[in-house]
Residue frames relative to the residue before (quaternion, step in Angstrom):
aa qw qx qy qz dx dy dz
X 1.0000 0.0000 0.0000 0.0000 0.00 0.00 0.00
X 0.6798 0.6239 -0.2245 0.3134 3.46 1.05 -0.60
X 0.5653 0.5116 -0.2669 0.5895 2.68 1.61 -1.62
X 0.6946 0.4068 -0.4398 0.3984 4.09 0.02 -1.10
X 0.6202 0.5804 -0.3934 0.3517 3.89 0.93 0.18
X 0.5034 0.5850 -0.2662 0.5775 3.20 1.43 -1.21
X 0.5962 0.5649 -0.3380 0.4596 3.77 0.45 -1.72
X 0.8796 0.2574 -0.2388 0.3211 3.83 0.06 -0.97
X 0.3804 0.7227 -0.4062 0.4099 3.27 1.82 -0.24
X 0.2833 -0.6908 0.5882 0.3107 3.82 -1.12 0.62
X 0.6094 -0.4997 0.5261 0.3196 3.43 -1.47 1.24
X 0.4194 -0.6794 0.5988 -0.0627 3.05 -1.61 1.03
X 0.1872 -0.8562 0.4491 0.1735 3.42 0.19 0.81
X 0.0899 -0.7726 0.5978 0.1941 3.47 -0.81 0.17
X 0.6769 -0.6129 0.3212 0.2508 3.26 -1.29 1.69
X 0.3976 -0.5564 0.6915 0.2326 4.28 -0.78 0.11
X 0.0235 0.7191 -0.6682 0.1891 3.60 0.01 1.26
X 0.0504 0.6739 -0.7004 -0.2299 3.58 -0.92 0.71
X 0.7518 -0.4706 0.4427 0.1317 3.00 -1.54 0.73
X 0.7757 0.5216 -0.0541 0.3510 3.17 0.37 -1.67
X 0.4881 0.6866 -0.1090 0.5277 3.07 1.62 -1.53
X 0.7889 0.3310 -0.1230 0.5029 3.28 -0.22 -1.78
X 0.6075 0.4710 -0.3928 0.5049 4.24 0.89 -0.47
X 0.8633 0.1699 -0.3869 0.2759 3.15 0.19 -0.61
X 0.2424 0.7237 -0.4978 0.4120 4.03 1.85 0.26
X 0.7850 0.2538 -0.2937 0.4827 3.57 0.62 -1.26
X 0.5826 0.5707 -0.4598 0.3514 3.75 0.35 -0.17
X 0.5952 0.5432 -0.2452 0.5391 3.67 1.32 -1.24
X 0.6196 0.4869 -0.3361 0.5158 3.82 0.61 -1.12
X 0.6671 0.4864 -0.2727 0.4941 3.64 0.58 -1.15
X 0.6967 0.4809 -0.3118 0.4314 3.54 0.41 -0.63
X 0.6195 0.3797 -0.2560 0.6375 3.93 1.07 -1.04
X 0.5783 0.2311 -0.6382 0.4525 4.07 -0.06 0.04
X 0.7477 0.4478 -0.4559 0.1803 3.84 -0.28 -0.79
X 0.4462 0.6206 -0.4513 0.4605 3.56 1.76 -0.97
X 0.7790 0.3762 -0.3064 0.3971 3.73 -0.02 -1.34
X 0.5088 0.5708 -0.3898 0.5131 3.78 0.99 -0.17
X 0.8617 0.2570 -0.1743 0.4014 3.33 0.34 -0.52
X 0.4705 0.5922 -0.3183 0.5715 3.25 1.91 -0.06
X 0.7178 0.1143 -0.3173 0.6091 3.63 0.90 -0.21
X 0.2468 0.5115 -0.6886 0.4509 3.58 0.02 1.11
X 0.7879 0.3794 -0.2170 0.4339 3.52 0.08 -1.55
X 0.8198 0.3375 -0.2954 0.3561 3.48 0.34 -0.77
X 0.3933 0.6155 -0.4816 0.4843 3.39 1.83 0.32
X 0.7349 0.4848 -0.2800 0.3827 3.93 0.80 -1.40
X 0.5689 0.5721 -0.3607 0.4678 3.23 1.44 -0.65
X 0.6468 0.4048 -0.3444 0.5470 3.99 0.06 -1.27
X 0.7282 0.4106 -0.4193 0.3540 4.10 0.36 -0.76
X 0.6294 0.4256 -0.3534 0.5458 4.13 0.81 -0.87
X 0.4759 0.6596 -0.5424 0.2106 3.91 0.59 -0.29
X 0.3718 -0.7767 0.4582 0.2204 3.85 -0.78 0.60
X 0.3486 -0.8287 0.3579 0.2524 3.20 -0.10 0.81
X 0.5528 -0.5765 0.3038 0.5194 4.28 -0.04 0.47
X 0.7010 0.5328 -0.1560 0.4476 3.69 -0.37 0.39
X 0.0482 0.8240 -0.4980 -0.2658 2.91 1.87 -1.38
X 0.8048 -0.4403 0.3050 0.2558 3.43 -2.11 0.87
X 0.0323 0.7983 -0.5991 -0.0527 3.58 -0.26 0.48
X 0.7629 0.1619 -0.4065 0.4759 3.53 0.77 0.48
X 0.1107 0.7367 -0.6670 0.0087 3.95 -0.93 0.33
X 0.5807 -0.4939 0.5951 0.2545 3.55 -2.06 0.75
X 0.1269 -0.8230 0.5358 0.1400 3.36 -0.84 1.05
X 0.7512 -0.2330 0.0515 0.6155 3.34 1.79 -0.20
X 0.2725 -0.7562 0.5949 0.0072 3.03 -1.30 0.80
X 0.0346 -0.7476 0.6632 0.0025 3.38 -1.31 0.82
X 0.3250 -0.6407 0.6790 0.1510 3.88 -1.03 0.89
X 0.2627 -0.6372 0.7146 0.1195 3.47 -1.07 1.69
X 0.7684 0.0229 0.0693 0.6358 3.72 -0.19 -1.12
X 0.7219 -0.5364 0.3326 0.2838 3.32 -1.87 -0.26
X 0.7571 0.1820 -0.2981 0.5521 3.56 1.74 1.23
X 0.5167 0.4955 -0.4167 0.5603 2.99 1.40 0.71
X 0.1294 -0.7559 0.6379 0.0712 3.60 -1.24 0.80
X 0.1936 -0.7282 0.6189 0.2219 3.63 -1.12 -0.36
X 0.0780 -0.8638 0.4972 0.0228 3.53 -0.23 0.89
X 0.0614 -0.6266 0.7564 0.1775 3.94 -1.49 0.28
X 0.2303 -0.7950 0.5492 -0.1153 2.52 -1.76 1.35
X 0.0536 0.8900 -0.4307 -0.1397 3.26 0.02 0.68
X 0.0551 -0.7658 0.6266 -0.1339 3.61 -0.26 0.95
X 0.9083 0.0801 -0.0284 0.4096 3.58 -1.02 1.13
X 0.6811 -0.4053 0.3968 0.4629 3.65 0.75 -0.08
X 0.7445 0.3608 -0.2038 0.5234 3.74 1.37 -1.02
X 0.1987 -0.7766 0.5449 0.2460 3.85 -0.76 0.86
X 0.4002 -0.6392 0.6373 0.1583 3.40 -1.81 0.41
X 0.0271 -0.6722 0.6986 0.2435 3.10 -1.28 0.40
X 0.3346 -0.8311 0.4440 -0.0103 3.73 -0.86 1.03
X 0.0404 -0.8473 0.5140 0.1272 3.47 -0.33 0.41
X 0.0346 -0.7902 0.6072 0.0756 3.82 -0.39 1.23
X 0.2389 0.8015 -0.5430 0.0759 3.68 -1.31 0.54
X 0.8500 -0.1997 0.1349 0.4684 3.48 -0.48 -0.02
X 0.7095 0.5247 -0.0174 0.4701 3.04 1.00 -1.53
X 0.6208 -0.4830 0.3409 0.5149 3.85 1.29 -0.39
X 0.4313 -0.6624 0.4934 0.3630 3.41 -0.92 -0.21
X 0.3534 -0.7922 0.4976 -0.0012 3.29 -1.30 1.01
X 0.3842 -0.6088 0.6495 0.2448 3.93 -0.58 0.39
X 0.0165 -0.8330 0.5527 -0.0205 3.52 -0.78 0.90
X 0.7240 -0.2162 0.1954 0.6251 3.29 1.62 -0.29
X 0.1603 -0.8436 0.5124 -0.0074 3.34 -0.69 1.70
X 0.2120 -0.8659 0.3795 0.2475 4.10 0.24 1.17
X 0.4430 -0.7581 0.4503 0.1624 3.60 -0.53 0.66
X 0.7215 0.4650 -0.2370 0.4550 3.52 -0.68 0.71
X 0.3373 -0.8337 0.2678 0.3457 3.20 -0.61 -0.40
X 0.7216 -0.5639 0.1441 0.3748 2.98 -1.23 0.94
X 0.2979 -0.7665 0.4313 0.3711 3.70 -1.60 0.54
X 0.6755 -0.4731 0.4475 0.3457 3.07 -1.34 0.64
X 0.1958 -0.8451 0.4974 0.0054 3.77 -0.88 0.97
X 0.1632 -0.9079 0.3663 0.1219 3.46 0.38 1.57
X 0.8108 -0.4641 0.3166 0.1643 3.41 -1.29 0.58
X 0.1451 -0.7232 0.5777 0.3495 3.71 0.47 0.20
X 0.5939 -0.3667 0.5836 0.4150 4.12 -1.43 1.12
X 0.4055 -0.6176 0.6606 0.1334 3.39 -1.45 0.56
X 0.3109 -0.8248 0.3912 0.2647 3.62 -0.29 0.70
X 0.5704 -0.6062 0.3443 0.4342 3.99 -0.65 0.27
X 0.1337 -0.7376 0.6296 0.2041 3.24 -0.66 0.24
X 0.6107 -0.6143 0.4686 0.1735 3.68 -1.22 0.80
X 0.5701 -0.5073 0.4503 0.4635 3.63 -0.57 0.42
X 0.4316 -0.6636 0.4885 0.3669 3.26 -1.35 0.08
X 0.5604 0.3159 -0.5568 0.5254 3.93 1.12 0.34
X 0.6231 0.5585 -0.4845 0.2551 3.34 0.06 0.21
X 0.4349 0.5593 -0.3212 0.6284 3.39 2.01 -0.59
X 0.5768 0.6854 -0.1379 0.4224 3.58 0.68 -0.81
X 0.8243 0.0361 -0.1460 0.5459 3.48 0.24 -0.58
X 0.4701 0.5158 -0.6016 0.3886 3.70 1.46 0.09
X 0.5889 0.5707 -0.4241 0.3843 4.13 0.84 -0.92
X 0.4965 0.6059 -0.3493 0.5142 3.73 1.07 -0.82
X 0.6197 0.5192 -0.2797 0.5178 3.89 0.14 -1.48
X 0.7572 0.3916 -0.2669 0.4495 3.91 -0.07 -0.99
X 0.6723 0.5621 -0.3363 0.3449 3.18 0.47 -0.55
């Protein structure tokens, strides 16, 4: 009885799918989202470091979070720094330093070792 069901049932085709094809579409597709990911990475860092004509006369020299809406800011703006208080309430002037500003040196970079030398010290431990 089954089989004379099957028998009148119309055949079902199944589609010719190549494999190969469709792997490498999704590998290639995969490959262009990450390019454009990482293409606007760069062209995000690029439009942000861009100098503006005139260059930046104000910028945040640090920040510190007192509680979880209150901040303390330094400002430099003009040669003269601020110390700022933002919070709920608005932002405040807490103290404006005179003079001018010091210059803030670099810690020496430190040497780094070759990389067979990095190399056979990992070798040694073992």
């Amino acid at each position: 009885m089954a089989v004379a069901i099957l028998a009148r049932a119309p055949m079902v085709s199944v589609p010719d799918i190549n494999v190969t094809g469709e792997l490498i579409r999704v590998v290639l597709s995969l490959g262009g989202i990450i390019a454009l990911i990482f293409a606007a990475g760069w062209i995000t860092r690029r439009l942000q470091s861009r100098q503006f004509i005139g260059g930046r006369r104000l910028r945040c020299v640090e920040s510190m979070s007192i509680s979880a809406r209150e901040r303390v800011l330094l400002i430099e703006a003009d040669g003269k720094r601020l110390l700022v208080g933002v919070g709920a309430g608005g932002v405040r002037a807490l103290h404006v330093y005179e003079g001018t500003v010091a210059t803030e040196q670099a810690p020496a970079p430190v040497a780094t070792p070759p990389f067979a030398e990095l190399l056979s010290r990992l070798g040694r431990k073992s």
